[in-house]
C-alpha positions in Angstrom: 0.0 0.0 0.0 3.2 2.0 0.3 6.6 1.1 -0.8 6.8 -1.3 1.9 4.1 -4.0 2.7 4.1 -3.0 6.2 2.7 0.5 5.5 -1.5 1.2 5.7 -2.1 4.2 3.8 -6.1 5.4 4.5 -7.5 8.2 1.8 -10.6 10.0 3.0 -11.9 12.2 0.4 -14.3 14.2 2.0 -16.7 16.7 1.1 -15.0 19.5 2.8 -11.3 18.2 3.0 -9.5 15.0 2.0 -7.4 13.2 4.7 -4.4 10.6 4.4 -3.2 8.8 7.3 -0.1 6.9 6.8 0.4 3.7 9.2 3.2 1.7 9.7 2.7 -1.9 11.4 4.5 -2.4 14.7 6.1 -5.8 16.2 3.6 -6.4 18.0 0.5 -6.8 15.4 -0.7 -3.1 16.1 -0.4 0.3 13.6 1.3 3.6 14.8 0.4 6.5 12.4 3.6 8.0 11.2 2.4 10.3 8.4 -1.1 12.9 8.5 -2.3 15.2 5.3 -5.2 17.1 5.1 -6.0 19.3 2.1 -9.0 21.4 1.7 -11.7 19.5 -0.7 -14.0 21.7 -3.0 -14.4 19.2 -6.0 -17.1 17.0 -4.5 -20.7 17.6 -3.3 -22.3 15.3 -0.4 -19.4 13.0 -1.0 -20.1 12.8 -5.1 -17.2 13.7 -7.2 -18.7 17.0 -9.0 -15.2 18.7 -10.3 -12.1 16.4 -11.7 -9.1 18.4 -11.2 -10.0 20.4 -7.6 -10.2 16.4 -6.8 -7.3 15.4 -7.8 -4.8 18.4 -7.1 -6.9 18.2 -3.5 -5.7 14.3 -2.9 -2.4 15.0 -4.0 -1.3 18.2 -1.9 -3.2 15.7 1.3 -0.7 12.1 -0.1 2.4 15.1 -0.3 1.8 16.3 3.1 1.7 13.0 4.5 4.9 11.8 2.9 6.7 14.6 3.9 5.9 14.1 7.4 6.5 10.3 7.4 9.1 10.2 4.6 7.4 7.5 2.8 6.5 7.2 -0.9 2.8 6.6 -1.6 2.2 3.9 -3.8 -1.3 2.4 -3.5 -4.2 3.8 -0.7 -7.5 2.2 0.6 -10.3 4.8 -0.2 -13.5 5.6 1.6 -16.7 5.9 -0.6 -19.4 8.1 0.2 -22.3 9.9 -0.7 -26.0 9.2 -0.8 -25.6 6.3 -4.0 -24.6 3.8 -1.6 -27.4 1.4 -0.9 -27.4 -1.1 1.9 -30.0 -4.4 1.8 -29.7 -7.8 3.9 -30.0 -10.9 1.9 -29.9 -14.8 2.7 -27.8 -17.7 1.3 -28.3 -21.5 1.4 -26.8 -24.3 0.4 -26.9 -28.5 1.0 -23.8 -29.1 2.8 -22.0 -32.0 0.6 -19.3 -34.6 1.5 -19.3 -38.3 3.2 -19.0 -36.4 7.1 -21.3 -33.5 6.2 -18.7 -31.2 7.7 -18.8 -27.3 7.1 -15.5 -26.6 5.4 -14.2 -23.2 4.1 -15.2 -23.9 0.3 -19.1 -24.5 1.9 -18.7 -21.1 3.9 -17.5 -19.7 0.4 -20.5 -21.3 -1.7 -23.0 -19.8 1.3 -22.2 -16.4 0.8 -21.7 -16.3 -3.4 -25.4 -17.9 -3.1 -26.2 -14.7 -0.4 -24.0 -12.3 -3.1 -26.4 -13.4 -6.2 -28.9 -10.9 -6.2 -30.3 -9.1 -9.0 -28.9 -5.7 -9.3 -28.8 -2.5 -11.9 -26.3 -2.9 -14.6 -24.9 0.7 -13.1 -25.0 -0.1 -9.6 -21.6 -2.4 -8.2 -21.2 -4.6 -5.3 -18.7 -3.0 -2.4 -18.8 -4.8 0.4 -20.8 -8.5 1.5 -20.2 -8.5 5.2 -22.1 -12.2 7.1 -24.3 -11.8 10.3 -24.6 -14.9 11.2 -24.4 -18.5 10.3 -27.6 -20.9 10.7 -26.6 -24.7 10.5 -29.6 -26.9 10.6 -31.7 -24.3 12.1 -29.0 -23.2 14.7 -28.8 -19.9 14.9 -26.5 -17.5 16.3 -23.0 -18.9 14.7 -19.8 -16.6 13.7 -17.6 -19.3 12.4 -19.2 -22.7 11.3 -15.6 -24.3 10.2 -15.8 -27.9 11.2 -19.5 -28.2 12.2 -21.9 -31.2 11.2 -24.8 -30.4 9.5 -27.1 -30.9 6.5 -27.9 -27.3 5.4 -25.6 -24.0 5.6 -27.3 -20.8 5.2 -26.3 -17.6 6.0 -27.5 -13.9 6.9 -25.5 -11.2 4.9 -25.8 -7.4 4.9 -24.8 -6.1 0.9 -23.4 -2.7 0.0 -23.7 -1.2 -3.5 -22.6 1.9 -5.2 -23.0 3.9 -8.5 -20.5 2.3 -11.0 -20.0 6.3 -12.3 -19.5 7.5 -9.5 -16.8 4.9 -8.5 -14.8 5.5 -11.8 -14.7 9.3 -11.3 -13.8 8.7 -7.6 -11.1 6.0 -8.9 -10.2 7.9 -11.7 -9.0 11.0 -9.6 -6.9 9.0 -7.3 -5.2 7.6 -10.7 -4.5 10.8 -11.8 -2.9 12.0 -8.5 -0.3 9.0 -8.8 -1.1 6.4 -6.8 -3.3 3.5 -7.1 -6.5 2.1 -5.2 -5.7 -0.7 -3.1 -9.1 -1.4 -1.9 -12.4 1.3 -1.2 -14.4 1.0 1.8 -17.8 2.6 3.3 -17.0 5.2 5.1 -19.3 4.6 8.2 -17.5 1.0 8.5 -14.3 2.5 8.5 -15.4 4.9 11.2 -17.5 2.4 13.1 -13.8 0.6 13.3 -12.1 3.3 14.7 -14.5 4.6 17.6 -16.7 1.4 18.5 -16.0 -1.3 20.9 -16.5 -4.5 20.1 -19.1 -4.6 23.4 -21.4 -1.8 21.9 -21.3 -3.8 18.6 -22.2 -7.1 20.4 -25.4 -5.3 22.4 -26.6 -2.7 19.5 -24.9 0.6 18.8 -26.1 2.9 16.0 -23.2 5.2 14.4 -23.5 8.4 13.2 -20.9 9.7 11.0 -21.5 13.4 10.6 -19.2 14.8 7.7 -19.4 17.8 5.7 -21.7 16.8 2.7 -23.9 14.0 4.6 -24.6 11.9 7.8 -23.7 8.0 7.4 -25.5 5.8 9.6 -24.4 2.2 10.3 -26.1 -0.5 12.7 -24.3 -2.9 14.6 -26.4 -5.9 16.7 -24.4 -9.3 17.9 -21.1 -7.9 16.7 -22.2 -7.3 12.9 -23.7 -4.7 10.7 -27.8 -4.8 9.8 -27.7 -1.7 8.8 -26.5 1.1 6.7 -27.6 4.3 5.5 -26.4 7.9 4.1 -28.8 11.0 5.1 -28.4 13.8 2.6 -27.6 16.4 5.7 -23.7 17.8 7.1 -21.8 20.0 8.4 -22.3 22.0 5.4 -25.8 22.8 5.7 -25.2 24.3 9.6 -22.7 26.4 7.4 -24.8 27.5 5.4 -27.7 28.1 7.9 -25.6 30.9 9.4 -24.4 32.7 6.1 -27.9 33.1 5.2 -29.3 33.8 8.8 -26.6 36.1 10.0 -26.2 37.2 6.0 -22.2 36.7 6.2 -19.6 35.7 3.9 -19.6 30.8 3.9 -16.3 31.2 4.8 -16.9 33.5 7.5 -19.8 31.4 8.8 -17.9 28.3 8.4 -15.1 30.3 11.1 -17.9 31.7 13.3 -19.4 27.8 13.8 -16.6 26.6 14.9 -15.3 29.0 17.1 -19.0 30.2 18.9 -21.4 27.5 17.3 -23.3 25.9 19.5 -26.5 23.5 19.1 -28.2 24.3 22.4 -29.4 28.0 22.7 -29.8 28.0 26.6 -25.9 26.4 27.2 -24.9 30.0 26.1 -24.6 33.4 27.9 -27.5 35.8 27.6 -25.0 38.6 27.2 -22.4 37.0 25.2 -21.4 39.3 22.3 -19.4 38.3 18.6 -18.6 40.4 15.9 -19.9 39.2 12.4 -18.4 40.0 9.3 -20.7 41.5 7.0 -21.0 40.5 3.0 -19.4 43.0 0.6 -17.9 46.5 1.8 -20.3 46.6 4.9 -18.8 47.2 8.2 -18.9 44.3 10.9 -21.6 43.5 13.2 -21.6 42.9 17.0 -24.4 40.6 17.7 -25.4 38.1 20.4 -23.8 34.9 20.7 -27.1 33.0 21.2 -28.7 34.0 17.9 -26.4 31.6 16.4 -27.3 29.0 18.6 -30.9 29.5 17.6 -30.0 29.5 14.4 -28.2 26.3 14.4 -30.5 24.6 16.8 -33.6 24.0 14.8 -31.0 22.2 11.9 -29.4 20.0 14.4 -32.9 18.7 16.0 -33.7 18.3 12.2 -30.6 16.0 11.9 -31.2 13.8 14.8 -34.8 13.6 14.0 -34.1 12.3 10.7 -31.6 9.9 12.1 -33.7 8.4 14.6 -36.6 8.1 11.8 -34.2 6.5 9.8 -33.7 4.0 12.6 -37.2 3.4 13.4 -38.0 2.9 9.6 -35.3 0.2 9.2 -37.0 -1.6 12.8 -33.7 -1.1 15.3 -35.3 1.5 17.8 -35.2 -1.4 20.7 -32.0 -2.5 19.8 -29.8 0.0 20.4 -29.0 -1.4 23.9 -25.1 0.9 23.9 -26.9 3.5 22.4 -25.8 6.2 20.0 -22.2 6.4 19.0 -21.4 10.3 17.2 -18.8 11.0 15.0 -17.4 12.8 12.4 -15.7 16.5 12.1 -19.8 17.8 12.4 -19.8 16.3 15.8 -17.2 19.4 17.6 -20.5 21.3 17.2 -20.8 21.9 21.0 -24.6 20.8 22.6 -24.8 18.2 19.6 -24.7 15.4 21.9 -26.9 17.3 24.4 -29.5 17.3 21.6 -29.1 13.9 20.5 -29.5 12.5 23.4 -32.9 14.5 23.6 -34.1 13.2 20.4 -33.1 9.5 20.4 -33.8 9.4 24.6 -30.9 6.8 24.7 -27.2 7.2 26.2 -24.8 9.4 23.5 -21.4 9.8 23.7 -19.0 11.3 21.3 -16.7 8.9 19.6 -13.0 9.5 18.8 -10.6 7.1 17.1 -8.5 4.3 19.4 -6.6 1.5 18.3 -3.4 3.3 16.9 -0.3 4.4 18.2 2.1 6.5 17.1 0.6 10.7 16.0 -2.5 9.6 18.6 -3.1 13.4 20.4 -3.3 14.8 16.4 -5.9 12.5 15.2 -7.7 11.7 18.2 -10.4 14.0 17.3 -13.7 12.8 15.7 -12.7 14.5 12.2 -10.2 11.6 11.8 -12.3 8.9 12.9 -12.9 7.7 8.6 -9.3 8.0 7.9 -8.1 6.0 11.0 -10.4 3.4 10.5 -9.2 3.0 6.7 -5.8 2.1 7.9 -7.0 -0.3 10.7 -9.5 -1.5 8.3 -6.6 -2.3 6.0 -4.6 -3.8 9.6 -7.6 -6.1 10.1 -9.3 -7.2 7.1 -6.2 -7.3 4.4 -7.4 -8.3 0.7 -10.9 -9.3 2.5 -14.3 -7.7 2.1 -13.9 -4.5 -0.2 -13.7 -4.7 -4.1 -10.3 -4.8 -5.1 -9.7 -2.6 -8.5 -6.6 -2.0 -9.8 -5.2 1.2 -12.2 -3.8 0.8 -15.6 -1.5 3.8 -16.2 -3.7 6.6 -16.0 -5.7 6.1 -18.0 -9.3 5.7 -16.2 -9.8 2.3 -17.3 -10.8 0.5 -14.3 -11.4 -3.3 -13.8 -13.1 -4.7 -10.7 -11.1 -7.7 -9.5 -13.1 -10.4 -8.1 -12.6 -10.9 -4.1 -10.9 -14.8 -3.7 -12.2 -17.1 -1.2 -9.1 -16.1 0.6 -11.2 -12.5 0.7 -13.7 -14.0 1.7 -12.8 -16.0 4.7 -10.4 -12.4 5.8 -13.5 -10.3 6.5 -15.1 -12.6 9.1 -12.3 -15.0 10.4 
């Protein structure tokens, strides 16, 4: 993934900046970040590619940065896909278990889940992830590994991932064009998810919320597995936005003024707190109360969680979220966010920040690095396994999906 196989190289390309994280594998097993870029992105909207060559000259001043700082050449990255084409369904495999013993080998696990994988699907839509639930042998239940059980018939719960062919070619074809190649692309809420959640909240029920720039991905964990994925068409962008028009100020201005006095919760700030807003044009500044921009981004983040939590109820995991609500993402800093959150869902909240990684740890552990961490441990945990392997020629843009081996296969759940 770099020169060396013992470097993880994550590339988040976000809708307002893109991210690498360069990891290098320790002795023991575990990943120390050694390299961080970030570059400000302005070529995509809600995580769809929308302008080639601010893409690409964003991903290569991020891949420079990090390079620099860990003195490693860049050869190959894993990439996280977003954006509101991604569709998530659950789907079922079976099979007749075969042999003289009727044992459950790895070819039979790998037969169970191509029989789960063959579902009808749009010529322009592409399979990115097929990630098991559970095993039922005979009408058992409940099973992670069946390797060397007894049984007649194998089936098998799966949760499938698809995205927009176009929209994986432009995404692939500007990482081609900044030099490097695409190792493997991941979801970006299962990347996050394996930065900031513990494997207990993903064994009792956890929802995730991954609160970017352009949307909010949502991803549902129950008995250690994911049920449930979703992108909502809402980020940090639109509480931008909300205060440029409301406060009639410059977007990068208001982008400043959120994260300096932003705050989700109107009554957590001071009656007589003043700020000074820029005004648009040749206008002179304005002092105004500090809590009109709470009440201006208030409304939007009740809006958020409200969608969220219907987007929970709709899918029929309201009374499974025994751990809660896990929030993450750069849109999370907003301060009160979890305050309201844990209003709207009436369930415990906490804000998650990536773990698992030594090296750089007090830069990225803040939420805003919690897709680009979880890329690299992604890469640390499930080598060659789960995501659709493509590979560059020249620079052409010519893509070609690689099938995922049984080897693949068998990574991403043993």
């Amino acid at each position: 993934m770099a020169r060396k196989s013992r470097y993880v190289v994550g590339l988040d390309i976000g809708t307002t900046k893109v991210t690498t994280i360069l990891g290098e594998l320790d002795e023991d097993g575990g990943l120390d970040v050694i390299g961080i870029g970030t570059s400000p992105s302005r070529g995509l909207r809600r995580g769809v590619v929308v302008n080639l060559d601010t893409t690409i000259e964003s991903i290569k001043k991020s891949i420079e940065e990090a390079e620099l700082m860990s003195g490693v050449e860049v050869e190959s990255v894993l990439v996280g896909i977003a954006g509101s084409h991604l569709k998530g369904f659950n789907s079922r495999g079976v099979i007749a278990v075969t042999g003289r013993e009727r044992e459950v080998d790895s070819s039979a696990v790998a037969r169970v889940i191509e029989a789960a994988r063959a579902v009808s699907i749009p010529p322009d839509r592409e399979v990115i992830h097929v990630l098991p639930q559970e095993f039922i042998v005979d009408e058992q239940d409940g099973i992670k590994n069946p390797k060397g059980m007894t049984g007649t018939r194998l089936e098998v719960n799966v949760h499938i991932i698809t995205a927009a062919v176009t929209a994986l070619q432009n995404l692939f074809t500007c990482v081609s064009r900044a030099g490097v190649d695409v190792d493997a692309c991941v979801v970006e809420q299962l990347a996050a998810a394996e930065a900031v959640l513990t494997e207990d909240e993903k064994e009792l029920g956890v929802a995730m919320v991954d609160i970017g720039g352009g949307t909010t991905d949502l991803a549902i964990y129950e008995h250690g597995a994911v049920w449930h994925t979703a992108v909502l068409p809402i980020g940090g962008e639109h509480f931008t936005n909300d205060i440029a028009v409301g406060l009639r100020t410059p977007v990068h201005e208001a982008e400043k003024i959120k994260k300096k006095y932003g705050c989700a919760q109107a009554a957590l700030v001071k009656e007589d707190e003043v700020i000074e807003i820029p005004s648009v044009g040749d206008r002179k500044p304005r002092v105004l109360a500090r809590q009109l921009v709470a009440e201006i981004l208030e409304p939007r983040a009740h809006e958020l969680m409200a969608l969220v939590k219907e987007e929970i109820s709709r899918a029929g995991y309201e009374k499974s979220l025994t751990s809660g609500v896990v929030l993450t993402g750069g849109g999370v800093l907003l301060d009160g966010l979890v305050e309201v959150a844990e209003q709207v869902f009436d369930l415990p909240v906490r804000r998650g920040a990536p773990a698992g990684v030594g090296g750089l740890t007090d830069v990225v552990a803040s939420p805003a690095y919690a897709t680009a961490v979880g890329l690299v441990l992604w890469g640390l945990h499930n080598s060659g396994g789960g995501a659709a392997r493509v590979r560059a020629y020249g620079n052409t843009g010519l893509w070609k999906s690689v099938g995922t081996g049984l080897k693949g296969w068998l990574a991403e759940f043993f």
